[in-house]
VOGU-3710 file (C-alpha; in Angstrom, 3 decimals, decimal comma):
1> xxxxxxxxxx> -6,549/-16,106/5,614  -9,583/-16,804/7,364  -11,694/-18,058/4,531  -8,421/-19,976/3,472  -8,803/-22,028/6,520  -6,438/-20,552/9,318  -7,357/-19,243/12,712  -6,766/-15,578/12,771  -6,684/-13,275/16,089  -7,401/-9,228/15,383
11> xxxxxxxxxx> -5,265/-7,156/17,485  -7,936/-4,181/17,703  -6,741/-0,846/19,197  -10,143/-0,084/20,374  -11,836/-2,559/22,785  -15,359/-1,954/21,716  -14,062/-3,013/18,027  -12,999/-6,154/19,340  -16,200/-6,510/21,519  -18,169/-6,335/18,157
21> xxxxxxxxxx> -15,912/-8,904/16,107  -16,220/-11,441/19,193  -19,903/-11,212/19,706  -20,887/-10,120/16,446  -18,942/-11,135/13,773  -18,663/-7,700/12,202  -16,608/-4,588/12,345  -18,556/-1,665/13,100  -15,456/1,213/12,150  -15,153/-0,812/8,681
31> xxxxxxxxxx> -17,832/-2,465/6,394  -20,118/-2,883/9,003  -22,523/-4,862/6,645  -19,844/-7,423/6,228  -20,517/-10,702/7,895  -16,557/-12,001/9,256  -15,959/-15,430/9,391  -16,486/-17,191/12,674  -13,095/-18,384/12,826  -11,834/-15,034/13,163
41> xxxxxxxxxx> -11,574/-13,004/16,785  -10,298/-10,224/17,974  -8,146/-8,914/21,321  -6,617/-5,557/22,498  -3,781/-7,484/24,473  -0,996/-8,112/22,068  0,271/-10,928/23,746  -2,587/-12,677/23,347  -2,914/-12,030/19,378  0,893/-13,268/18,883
51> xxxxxxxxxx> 0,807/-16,605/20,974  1,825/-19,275/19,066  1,331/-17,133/16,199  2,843/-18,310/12,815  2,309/-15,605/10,910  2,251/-11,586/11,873  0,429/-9,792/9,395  0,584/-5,915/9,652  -1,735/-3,470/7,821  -1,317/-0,293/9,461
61> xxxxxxxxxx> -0,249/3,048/8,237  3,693/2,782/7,063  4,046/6,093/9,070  2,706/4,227/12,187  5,033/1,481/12,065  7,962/2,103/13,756  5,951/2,812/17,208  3,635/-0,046/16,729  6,572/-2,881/16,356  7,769/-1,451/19,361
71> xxxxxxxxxx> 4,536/-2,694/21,383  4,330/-5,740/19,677  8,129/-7,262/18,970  8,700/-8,522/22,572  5,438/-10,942/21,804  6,801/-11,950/18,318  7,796/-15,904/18,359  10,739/-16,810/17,211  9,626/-18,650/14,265  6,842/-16,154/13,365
81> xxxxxxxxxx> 6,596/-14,987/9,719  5,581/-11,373/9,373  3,538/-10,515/6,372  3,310/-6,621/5,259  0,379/-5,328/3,629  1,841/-1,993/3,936  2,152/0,246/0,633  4,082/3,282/1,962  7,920/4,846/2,352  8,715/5,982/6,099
91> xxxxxxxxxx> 9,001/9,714/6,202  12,538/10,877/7,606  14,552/7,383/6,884  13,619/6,824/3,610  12,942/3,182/4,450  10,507/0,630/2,882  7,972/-1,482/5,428  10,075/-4,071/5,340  13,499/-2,638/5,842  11,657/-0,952/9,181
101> xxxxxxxxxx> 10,641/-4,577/10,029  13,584/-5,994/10,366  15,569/-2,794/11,782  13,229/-2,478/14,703  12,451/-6,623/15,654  16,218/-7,677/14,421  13,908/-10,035/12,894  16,069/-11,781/9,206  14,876/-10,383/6,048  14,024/-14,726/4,771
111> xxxxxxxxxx> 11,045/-14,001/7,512  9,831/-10,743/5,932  7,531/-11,135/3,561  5,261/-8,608/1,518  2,111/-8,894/-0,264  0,848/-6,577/-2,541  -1,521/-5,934/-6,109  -4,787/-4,990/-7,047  -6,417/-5,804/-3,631  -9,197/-2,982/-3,263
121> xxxxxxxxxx> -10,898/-3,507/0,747  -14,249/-3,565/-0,681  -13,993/-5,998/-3,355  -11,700/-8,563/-1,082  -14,732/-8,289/1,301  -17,360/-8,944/-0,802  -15,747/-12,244/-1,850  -15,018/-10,529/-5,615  -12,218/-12,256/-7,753  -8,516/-11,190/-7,331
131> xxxxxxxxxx> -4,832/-12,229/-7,198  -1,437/-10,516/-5,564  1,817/-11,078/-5,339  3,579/-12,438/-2,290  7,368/-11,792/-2,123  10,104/-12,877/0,056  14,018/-13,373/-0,043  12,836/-16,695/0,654  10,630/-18,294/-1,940  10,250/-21,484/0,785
141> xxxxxxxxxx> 8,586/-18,345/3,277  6,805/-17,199/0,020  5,291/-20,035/-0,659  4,323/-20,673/3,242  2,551/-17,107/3,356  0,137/-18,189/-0,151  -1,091/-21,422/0,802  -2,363/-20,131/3,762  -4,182/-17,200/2,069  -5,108/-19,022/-1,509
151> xxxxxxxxxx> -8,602/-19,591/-1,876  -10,926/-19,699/-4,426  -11,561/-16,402/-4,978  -8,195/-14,736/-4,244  -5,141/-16,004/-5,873  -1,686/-15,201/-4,598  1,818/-15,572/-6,903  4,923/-15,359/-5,080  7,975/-13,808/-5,832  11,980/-12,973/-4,513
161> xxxxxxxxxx> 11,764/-9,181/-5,709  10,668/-7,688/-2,261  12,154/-4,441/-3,653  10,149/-4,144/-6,814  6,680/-5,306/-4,534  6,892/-2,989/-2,413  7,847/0,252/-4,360  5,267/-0,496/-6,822  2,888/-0,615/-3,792  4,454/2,914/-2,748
171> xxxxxxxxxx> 4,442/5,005/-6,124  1,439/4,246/-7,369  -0,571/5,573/-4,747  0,960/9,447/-5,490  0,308/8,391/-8,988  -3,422/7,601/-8,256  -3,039/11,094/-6,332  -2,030/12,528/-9,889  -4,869/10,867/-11,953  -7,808/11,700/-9,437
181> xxxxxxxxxx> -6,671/15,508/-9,635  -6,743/14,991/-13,114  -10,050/13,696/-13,071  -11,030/16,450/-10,669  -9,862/19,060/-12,749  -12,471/17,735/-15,436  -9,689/16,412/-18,061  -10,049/13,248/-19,702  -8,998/9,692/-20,385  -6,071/10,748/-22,903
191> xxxxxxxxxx> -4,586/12,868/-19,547  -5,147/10,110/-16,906  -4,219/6,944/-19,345  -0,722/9,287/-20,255  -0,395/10,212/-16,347  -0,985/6,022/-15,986  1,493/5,540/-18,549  4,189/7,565/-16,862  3,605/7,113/-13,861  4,502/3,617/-14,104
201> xxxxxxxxxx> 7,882/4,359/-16,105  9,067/6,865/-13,440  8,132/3,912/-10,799  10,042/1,306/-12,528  12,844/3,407/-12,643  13,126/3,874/-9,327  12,634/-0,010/-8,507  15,460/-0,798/-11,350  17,727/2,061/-9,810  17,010/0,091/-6,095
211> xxxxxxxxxx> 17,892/-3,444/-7,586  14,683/-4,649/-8,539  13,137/-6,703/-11,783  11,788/-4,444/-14,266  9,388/-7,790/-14,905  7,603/-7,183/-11,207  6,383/-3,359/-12,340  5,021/-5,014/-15,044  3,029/-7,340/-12,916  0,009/-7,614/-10,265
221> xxxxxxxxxx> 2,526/-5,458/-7,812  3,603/-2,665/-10,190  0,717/-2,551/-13,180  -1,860/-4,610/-11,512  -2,081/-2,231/-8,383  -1,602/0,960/-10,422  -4,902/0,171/-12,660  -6,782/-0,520/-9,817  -6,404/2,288/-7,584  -5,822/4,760/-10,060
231> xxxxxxxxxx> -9,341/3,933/-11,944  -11,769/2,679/-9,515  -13,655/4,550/-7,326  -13,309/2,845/-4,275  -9,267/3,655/-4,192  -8,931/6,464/-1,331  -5,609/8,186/-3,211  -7,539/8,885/-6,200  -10,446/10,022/-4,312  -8,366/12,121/-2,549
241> xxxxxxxxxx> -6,840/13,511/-5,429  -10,025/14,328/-7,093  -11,339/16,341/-4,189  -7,807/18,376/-4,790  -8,667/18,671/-8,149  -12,245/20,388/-7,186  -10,327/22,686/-5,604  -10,293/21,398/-1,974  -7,031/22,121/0,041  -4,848/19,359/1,663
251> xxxxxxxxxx> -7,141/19,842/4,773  -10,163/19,659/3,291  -9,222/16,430/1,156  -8,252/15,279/4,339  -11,436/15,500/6,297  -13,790/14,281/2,843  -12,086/11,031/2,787  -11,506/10,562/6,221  -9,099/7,217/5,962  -5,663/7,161/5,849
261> xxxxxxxxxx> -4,215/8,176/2,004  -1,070/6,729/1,855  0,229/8,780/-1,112  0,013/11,809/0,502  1,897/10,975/3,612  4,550/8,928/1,550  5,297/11,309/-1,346  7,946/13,854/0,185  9,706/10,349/1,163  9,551/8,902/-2,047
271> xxxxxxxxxx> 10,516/11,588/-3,736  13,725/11,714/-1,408  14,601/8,009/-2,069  14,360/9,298/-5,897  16,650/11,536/-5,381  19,062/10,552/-3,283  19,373/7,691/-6,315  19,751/10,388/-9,244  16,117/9,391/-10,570  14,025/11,351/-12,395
281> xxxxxxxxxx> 10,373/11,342/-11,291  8,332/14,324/-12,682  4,776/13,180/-11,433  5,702/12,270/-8,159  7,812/15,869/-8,048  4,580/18,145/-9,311  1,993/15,714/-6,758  4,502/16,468/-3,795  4,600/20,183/-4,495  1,483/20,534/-5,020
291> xxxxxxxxxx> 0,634/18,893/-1,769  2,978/21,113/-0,022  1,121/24,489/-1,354  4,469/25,043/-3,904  2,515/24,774/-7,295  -1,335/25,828/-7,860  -3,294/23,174/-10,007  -2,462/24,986/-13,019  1,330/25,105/-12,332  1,431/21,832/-11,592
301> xxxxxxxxxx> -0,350/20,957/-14,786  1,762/23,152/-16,909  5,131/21,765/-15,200  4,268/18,580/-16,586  3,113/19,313/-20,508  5,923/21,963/-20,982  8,399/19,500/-20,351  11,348/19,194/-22,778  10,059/16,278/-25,481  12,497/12,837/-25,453
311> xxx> 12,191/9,847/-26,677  9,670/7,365/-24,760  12,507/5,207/-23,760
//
């Protein structure tokens, strides 16, 4: 949004992050060698961040959410536009980001929006080409939300399927789980491509069982993201899944990647929304009992080849 021209105000939790923004123009707990623009600041006073804001955008952990809005929504103008980055199911409620949104601030779904797609930290940093999708109830709000973050190296699309965005965002992180233990376990492309592959059938039925396009999972929310952070490197789920597949426990994963892995925290809950709906999501089932200690690496592995054969669709 920045480099797209807008004024944007950091609400940092820590005041020596926001120290180092102001006076240095970099962040110091992430990509420290990355010069910020000078437009951008940053605060620990969430009133100040949200005056005369226009547009809220939250990327925090989904499982952090709920206590957060209730900080900031007394600050939150009445016109403001919140924006979720937020790829994650909330553990207990079975909600999306952006049913929590407007539950907690009573704020209406047509000023909800979500953006989401193959949007890896690093690469957005360093300026790299990419696109995502934006969706709202609203397109008008859609629309609103990309001009002020188009520019010419990041290229947003909008969308009404809020639904479809935002699970696609959700699943494919345990699926990225699934291919980096894959990859940790030493198998090869054929495995990860089918766990790819299957992964993205199981999470467009859940988004089709939940209302949404089939179209969107096909897109830069649903296939776009799942590529990305099930292949590259950079994508914490898959790195965390490939430290499980060396044979690390839950704990140890835990501590080697040291950010937040939203697949692992979101699983159990996704797996809950899938069946609560009657949907049948064998990856997502194996990841989450793995996770849990249920299944060894072999079970797991097994549960998912000895499966009785069907047709692909």
């Amino acid at each position: 949004m920045a480099d797209a021209g807008t004024d944007v105000i950091v609400h940092a939790r820590r005041g020596e992050i926001a120290d180092a923004i102001n006076r240095e123009h970099r962040n110091p707990g992430y990509f420290p060698d990355v010069d910020l623009p000078q437009t951008l600041t940053a605060t620990t006073d969430p009133a100040t961040a949200l005056d005369g804001a226009d547009f809220l955008v939250l990327s925090i952990p989904a499982q952090s959410l709920r206590e957060s809005l209730a900080l900031w929504t007394p600050h939150i103008g009445r016109d403001t536009v919140i924006v979720s980055l937020m790829k994650g199911i909330e553990r207990d409620t079975d909600l999306r980001a952006s049913e929590v949104i407007t539950e907690v601030t009573g704020i209406p779904a047509k000023r909800v929006a979500v953006l989401s797609g193959p949007n890896l930290a690093r690469e957005i940093m360093a300026g790299q080409p990419a696109a995502a999708t934006v969706a709202c109830p609203d397109e008008a709000t859609a629309i609103r939300v990309q001009q002020v973050c188009h520019t010419s190296c990041f290229r947003p699309y909008t969308s009404t399927d809020v639904t479809g965005c935002e699970l696609g965002g959700a699943v494919k992180n345990v699926i990225a789980l699934a291919v980096g233990i894959a990859s940790g376990m030493g198998l090869g492309h054929n495995a990860q491509a089918m766990l790819i592959t299957r992964g993205l059938a199981e999470t467009t039925r859940l988004a089709m069982a939940l209302g949404a396009h089939p179209a969107t999972l096909a897109g830069l929310a649903g296939l776009g993201d799942l590529i990305a952070t099930c292949s590259s490197p950079l994508s914490r789920n898959r790195t965390f899944g490939t430290h499980l597949g060396k044979g690390l426990s839950v704990e140890e994963a835990t501590a080697a990647t040291r950010q937040t892995t939203e697949g692992v925290k979101s699983a159990e809950a996704i797996l809950g929304l899938a069946q609560a709906h009657g949907v049948d999501m064998p990856i997502t089932y194996v990841v989450t009992a793995l996770l849990s200690g249920k299944v060894t690496l072999e079970q797991a592995t097994a549960a998912l080849m000895q499966r009785p054969p069907k047709p692909e669709r």
